[in-house]
N, C-alpha and C positions, 0 to 999 in steps of 0.2 A: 889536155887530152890524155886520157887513161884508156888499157885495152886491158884486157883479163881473159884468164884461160883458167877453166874449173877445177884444172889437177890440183889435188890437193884437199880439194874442198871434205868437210866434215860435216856431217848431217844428223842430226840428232831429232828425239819426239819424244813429247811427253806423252806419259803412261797415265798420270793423274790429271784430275781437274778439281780445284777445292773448291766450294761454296762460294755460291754467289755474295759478295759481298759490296750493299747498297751506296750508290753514288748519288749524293743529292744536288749537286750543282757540277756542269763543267763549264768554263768564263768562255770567252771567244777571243782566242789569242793563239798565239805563234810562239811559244809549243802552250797549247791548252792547260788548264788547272783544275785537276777535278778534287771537290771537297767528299771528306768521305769520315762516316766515325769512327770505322775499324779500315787503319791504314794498312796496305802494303808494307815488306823493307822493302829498303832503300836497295835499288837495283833490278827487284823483283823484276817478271815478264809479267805482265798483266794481260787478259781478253777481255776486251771490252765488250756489253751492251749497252746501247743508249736507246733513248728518244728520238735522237738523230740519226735516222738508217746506215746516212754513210760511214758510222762510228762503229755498228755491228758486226761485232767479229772481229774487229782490228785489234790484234795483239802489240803491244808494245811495251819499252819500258816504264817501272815507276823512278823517277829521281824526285829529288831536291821534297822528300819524306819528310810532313813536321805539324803540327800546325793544327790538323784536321784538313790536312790540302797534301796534294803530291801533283807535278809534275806529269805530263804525258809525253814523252820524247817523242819531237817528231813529227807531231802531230798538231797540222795544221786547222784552228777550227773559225779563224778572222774573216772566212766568207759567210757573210749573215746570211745570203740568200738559201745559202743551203745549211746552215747552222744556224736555225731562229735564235735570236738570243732567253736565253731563259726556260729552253726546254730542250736543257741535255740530259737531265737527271737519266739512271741508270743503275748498270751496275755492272764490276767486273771477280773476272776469278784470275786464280795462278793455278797456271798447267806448273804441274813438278816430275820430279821420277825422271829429266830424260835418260833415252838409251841412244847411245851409239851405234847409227844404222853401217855400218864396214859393206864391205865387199861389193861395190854398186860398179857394177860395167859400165851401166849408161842413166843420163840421166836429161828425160824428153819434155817438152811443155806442150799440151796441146792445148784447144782453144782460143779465146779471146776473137776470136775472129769479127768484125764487125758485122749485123744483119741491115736490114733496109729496108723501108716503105718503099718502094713503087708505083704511080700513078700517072694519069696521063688525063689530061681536059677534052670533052665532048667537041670544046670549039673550037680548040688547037690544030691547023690545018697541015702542021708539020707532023713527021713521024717520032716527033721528042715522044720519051721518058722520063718524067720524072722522079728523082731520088730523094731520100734525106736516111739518115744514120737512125736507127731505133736506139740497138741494143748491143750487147758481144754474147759469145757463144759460152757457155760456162770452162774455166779455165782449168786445168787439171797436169800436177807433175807425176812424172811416171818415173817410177825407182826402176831399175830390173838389175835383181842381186843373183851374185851366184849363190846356190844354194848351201844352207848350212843350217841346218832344223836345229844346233847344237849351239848355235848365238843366242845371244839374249834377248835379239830384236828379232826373231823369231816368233816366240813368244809373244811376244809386246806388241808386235802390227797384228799376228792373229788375233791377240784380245780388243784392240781398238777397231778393227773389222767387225768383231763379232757385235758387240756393245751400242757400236752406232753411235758414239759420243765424241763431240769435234775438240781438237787436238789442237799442238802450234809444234811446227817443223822447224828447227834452229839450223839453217845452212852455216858454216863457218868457213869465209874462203881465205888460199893463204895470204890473203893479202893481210887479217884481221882483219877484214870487215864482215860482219854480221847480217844477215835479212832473215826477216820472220813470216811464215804462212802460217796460214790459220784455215781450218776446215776437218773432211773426214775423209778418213783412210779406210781403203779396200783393198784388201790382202789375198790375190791368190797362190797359196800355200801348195798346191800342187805343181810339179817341178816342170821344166820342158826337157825334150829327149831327144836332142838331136843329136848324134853320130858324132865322136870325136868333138865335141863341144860341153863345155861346162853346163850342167843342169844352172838352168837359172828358175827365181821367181820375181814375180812381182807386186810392187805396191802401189799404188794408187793415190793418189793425195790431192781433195778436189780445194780449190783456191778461193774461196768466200770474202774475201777483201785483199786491199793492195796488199801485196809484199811490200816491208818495210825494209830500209838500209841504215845500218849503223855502221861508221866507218871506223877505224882504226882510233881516231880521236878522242870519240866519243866515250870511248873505255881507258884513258889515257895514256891511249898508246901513239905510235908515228908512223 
């Protein structure tokens, strides 16, 4: 049993994204293998594209670099039904440049919410409704900083705002464990004005695949 409180936490984003760089095979294993001719280092953050939708956008690490093969931390691809075998090919980048987002009051999730068909039979003589699960809401975290035009991350959410080019948000909580999103950031750079309150802004950060967890171990820590 573990419980966690955010204080602490370090939030970080990258400002770059380097070239898509071609994956020609990923295996279907527990953590995945993807073969590639121009490898990541070893450690790198990688975002992936694949074949396999569920792989799209999912950033994580490169390890165990060599070969013409690197490692996928984490990343589970042993269910065929949803990983054909033999058509993951793809390709991924490294986000670089993070900045250190500081001064964050609060920090929200919205979405995810589950939606629902609904339907009911002509011959059914009861007043049932029918359910089943479709889909979820699109999932989105919400920064809100106090304001400081004169930080670095300033700059850097207004630019990823403006560009429209998705990104990967590096949480670091104190526990050392790591989690990665991935998606685009919406920066409103004008301040709020309330009375005796710190001007704040905000940023926006929409969520396009799972958040991943690295824990303390996995960087050789305890």
């Amino acid at each position: 049993m573990a419980q966690y409180f955010p204080n602490g936490a370090k939030f970080a984003v990258a400002t770059t994204m380097g070239l898509a760089q071609a994956i020609s095979a990923i295996t279907n294993a527990n953590p995945a293998i993807a073969s590639a001719a121009v490898l990541p280092a070893e450690m790198d953050i990688v975002l992936l594209d694949s074949n396999w939708t569920d792989l799209a956008d999912q950033p994580t690490y490169a390890t165990d670099v060599g070969g013409g093969a690197f490692t996928l931390a984490n990343i589970d691809t042993t269910d065929t039904g949803i990983y054909l075998p033999g058509e993951g090919e793809g390709s991924y980048k490294i986000p670089g440049d993070f900045v250190t987002v500081s001064q964050i009051r609060e920090v929200n999730t919205s979405g995810g919410d589950a939606n629902f068909f609904n339907w009911g039979y002509v011959d059914d003589s009861s007043v049932r409704t029918r359910s089943r699960p479709t889909d979820t809401n699109p999932l989105q975290l919400t920064l809100t900083l106090d304001w400081d035009p004169d930080k670095p991350w300033a700059d850097a959410l207004e630019l990823l705002s403006k560009k429209r080019i998705p990104t990967v948000l590096r949480e670091r909580l104190s526990t050392g464990d790591i989690l990665l999103y991935a998606g685009y950031v919406s920066y409103q750079k004008v301040p709020s004005h309330t009375r005796n309150e710190n001007m704040t802004v905000t940023a926006v950060m929409t969520i396009n695949s799972d958040p991943i967890r690295f824990p303390p171990e996995f960087f050789g820590g305890s």
